[in-house]
DOSE-489705 format. One line per 8 residues: their letters; for each residue x, y, z of N, C-alpha, C. Coordinates in Angstrom, 3 decimals, decimal comma, always signed. Layout:
N
A	X/Y/Z/X/Y/Z/X/Y/Z | ... .
***
This chain:
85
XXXXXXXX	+9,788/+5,867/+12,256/+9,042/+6,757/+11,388/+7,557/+6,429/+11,512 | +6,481/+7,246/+11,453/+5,364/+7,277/+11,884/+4,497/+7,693/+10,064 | +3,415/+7,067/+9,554/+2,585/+7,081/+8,944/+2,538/+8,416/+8,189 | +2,556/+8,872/+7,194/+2,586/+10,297/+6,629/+0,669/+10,546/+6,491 | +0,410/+11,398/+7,478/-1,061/+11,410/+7,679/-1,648/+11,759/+6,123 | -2,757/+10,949/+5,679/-3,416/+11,423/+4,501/-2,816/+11,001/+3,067 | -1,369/+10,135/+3,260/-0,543/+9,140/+2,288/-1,392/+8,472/+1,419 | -1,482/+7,288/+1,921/-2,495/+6,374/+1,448/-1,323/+5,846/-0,058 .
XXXXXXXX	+0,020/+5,937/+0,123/+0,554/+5,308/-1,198/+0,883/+3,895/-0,945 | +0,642/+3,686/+0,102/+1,320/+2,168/+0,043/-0,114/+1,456/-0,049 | -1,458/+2,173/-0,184/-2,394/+1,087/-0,036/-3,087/+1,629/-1,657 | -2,390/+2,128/-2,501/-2,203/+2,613/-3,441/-1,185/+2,117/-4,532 | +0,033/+2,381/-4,722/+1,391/+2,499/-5,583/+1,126/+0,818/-5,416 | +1,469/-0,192/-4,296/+1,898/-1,439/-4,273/+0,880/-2,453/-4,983 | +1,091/-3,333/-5,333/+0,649/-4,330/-5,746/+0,546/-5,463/-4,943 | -0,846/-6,327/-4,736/-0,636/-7,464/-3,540/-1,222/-8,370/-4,500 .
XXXXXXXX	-0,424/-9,675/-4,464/-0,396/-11,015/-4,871/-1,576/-11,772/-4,036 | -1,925/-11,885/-3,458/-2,372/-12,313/-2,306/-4,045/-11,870/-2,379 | -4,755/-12,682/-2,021/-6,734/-12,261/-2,477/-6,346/-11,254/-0,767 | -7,302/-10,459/-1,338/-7,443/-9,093/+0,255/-9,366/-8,954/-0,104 | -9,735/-8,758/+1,107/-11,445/-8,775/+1,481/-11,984/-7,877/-0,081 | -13,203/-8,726/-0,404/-13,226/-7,471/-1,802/-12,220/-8,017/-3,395 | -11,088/-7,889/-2,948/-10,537/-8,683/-4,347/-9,316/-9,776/-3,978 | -10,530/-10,604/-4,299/-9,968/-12,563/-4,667/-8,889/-12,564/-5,254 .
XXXXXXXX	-8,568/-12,038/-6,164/-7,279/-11,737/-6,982/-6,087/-10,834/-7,022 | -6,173/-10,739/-5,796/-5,291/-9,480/-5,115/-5,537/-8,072/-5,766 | -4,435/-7,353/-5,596/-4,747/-5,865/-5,733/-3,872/-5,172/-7,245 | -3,706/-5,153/-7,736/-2,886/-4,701/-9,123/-2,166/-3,377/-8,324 | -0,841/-2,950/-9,134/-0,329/-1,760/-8,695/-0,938/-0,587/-9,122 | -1,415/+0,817/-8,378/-1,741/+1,819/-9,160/-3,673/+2,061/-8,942 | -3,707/+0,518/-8,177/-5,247/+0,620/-8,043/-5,722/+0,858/-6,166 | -6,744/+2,081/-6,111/-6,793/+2,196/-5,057/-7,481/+0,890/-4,279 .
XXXXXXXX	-6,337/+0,653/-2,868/-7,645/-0,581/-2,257/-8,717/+0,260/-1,750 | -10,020/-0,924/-1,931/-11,165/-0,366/-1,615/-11,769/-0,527/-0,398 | -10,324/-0,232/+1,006/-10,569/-0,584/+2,473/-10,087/+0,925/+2,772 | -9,503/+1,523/+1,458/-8,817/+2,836/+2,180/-10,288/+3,751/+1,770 | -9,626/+4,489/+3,284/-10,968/+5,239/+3,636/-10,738/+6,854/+3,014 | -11,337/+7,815/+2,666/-11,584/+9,045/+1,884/-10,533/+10,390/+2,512 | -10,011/+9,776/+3,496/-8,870/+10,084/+4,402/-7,554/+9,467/+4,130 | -7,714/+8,982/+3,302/-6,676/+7,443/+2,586/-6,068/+6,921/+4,211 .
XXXXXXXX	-6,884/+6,303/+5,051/-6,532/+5,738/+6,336/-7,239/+4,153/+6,203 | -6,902/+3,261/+6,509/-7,159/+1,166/+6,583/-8,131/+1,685/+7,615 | -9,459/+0,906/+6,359/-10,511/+0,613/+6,877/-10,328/-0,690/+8,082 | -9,375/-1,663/+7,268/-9,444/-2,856/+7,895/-8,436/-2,664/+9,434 | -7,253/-1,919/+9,643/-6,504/-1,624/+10,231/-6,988/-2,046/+11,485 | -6,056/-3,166/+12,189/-6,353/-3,913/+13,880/-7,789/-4,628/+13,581 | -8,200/-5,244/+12,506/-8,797/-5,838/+11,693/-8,298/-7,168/+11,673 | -8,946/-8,286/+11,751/-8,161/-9,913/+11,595/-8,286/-9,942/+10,255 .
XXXXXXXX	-9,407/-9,487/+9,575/-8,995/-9,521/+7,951/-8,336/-8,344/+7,370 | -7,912/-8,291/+8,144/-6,532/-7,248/+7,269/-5,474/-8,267/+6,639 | -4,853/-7,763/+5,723/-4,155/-8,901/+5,034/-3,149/-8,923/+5,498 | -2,108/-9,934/+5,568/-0,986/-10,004/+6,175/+0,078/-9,160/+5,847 | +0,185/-9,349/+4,342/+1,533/-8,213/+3,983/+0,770/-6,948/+4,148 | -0,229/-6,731/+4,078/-0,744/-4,719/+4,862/-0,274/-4,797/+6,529 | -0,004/-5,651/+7,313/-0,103/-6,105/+8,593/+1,330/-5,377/+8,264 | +2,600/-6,454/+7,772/+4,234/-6,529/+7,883/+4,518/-5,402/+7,346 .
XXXXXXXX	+3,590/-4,586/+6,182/+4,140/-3,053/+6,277/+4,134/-1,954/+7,356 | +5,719/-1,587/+6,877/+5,955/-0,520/+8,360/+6,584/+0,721/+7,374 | +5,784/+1,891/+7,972/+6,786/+3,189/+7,164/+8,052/+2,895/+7,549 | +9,164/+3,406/+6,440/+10,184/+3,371/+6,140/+10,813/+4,930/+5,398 | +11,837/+5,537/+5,930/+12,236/+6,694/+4,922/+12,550/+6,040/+3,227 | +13,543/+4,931/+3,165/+13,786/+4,370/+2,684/+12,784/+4,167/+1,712 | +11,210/+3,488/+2,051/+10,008/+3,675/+0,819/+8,912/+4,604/+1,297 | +9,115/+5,471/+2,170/+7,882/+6,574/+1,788/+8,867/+8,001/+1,313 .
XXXXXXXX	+10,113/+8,185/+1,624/+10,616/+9,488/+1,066/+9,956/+10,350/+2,276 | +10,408/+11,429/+1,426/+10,176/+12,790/+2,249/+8,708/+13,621/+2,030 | +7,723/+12,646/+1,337/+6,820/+13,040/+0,928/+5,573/+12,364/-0,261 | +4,415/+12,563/-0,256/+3,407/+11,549/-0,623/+4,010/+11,696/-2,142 | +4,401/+12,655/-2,948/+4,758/+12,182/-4,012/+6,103/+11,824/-4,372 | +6,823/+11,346/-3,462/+8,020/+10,413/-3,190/+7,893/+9,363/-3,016 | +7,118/+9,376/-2,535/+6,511/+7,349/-1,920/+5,978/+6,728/-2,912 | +5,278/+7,261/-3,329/+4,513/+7,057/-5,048/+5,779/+6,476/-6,102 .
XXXXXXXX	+6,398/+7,120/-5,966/+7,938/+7,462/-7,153/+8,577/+6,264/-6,491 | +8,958/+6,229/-5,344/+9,986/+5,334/-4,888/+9,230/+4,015/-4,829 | +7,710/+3,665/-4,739/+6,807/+2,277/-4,452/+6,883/+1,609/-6,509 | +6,749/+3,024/-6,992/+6,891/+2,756/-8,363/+7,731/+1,992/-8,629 | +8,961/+2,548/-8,505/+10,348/+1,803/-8,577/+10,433/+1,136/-8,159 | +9,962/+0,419/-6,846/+10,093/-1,296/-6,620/+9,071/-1,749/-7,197 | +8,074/-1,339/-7,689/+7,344/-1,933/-8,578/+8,009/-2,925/-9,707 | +8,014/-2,221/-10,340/+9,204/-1,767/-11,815/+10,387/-3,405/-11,707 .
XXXXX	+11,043/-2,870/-10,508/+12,412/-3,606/-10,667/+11,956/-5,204/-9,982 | +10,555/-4,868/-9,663/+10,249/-6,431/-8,887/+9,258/-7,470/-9,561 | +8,868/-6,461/-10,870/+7,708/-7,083/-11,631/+8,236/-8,214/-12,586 | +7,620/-9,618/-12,624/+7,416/-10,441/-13,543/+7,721/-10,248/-14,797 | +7,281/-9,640/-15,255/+7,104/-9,611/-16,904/+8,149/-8,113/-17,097 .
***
């Protein structure tokens, strides 16, 4: 499966634990990263500071769905069922 052009939910919906260029404190869920470009396309992308788990993500039907407001819905839901508190 190939990138849903103009998505931008996984650099969006997910949440990163992990400091990424810009925020030391990783990324909260729901907050746009501020590498995605106005095209919602990785600024950092083939980037050495690209972060690692943005690196090990690969589209998936499974978490992007059939569509940008599926991926949203379905990133939600592992949100949800994977969160701490």
């Amino acid at each position: 499966m190939q990138c849903r052009m103009s998505c931008g939910a996984c650099c969006i919906a997910i949440s990163i634990s992990s400091p990424i260029p810009g925020m030391p404190s990783g990324k909260p869920a729901g907050v746009r990263c501020p590498h995605l470009t106005k095209e919602n396309l990785c600024a950092l992308f083939g980037k050495p500071e690209r972060p690692e788990i943005c690196s090990r993500l690969a589209p998936a039907r499974e978490f992007c769905g059939e569509s940008r407001e599926e991926a949203f819905a379905r990133i939600d839901e592992i949100e949800r069922a994977t969160s701490p508190t």
